[in-house]
C-alpha positions in Angstrom: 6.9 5.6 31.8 7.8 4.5 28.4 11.3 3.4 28.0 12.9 3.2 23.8 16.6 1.6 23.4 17.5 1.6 20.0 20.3 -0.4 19.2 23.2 0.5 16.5 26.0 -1.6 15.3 29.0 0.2 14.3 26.8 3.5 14.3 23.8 2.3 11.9 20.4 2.0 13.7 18.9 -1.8 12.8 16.4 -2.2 16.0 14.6 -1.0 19.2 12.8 -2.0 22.6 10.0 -0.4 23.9 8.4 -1.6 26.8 6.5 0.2 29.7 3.3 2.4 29.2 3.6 5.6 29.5 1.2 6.7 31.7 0.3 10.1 30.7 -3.6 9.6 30.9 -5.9 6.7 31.7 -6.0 3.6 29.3 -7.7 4.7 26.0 -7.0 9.0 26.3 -3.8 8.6 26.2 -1.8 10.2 23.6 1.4 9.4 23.7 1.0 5.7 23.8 -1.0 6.2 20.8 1.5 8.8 19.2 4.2 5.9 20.6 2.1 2.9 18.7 1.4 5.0 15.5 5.2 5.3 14.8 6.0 2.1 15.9 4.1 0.4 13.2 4.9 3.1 10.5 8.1 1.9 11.2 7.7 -1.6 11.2 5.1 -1.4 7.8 6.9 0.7 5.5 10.6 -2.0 6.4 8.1 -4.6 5.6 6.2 -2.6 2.6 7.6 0.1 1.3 11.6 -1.5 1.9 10.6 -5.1 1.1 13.0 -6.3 4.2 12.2 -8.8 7.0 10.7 -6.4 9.9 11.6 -9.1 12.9 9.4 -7.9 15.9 7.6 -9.3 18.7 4.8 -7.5 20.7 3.1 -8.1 23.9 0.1 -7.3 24.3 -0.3 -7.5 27.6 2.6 -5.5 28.3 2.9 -3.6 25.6 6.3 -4.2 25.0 7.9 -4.1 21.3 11.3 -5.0 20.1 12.1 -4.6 16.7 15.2 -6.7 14.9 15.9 -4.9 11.2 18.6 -7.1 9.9 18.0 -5.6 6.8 19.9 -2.1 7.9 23.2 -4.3 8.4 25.6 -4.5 5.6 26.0 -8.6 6.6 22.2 -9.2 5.8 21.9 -6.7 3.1 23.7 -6.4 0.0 21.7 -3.2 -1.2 23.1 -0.3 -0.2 20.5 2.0 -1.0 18.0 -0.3 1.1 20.3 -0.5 4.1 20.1 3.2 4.2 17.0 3.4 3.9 16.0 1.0 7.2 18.5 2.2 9.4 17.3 6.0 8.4 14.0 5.2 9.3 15.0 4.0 13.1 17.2 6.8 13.0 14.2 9.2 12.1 12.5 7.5 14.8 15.2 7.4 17.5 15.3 11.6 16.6 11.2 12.0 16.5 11.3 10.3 20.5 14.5 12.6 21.8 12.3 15.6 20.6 9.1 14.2 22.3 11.2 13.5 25.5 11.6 17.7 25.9 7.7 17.4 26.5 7.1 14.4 28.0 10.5 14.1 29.8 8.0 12.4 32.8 6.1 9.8 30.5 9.1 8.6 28.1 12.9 8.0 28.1 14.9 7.3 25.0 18.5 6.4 24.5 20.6 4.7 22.2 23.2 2.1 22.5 26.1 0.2 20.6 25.1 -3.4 20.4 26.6 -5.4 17.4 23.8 -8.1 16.4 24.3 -11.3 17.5 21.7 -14.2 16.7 
């Protein structure tokens, strides 16, 4: 099983963890760990990209875990409003993409969310 904790600081989304393989066929035909990589670097590309902000993530192969830091969502690392939005909608987008594929896949993936103020 695939388990997502998005994190949220005063209510705005800014990062996530992923870790654990889903499990829902063998290694190379499964689909929603490719579905589950696919968004995961849209994510991660269009902060870097399309936003311009520092996308802080680190990825095991091995395991493939993910976490994903977005200071660039949090009003104390960003001064554009507009591009804080814009991040933190994004994992947002995400976070709501996942609860929907849980009603399918309620076996192979768990997502939740959680207040965490950032802390380096």
């Amino acid at each position: 099983m695939t388990h997502i904790t998005f994190y949220k600081s005063e209510g705005v989304f800014y990062g996530f963890t992923e870790s654990g393989h889903a499990g829902y066929d063998e290694e190379g035909r499964d689909i929603l760990c490719s579905a589950l990589s696919a968004m995961t670097m849209l994510v991660i590309n269009a902060i870097e990209v399309a936003y311009g902000s520092i996308a802080e993530y680190d990825y095991d192969e091995e395991s493939a875990d993910v976490t994903l830091i977005a200071r660039g969502a949090l009003a104390e690392y960003e001064s554009d409003e507009k591009k804080r939005y814009a991040i933190s909608g994004l994992i947002l987008a995400y976070y709501e993409q996942l609860k929907e594929l849980t009603e399918e896949y309620f076996e192979y993936l768990c997502v939740d969310a959680v207040e965490k103020p950032f802390s380096e």
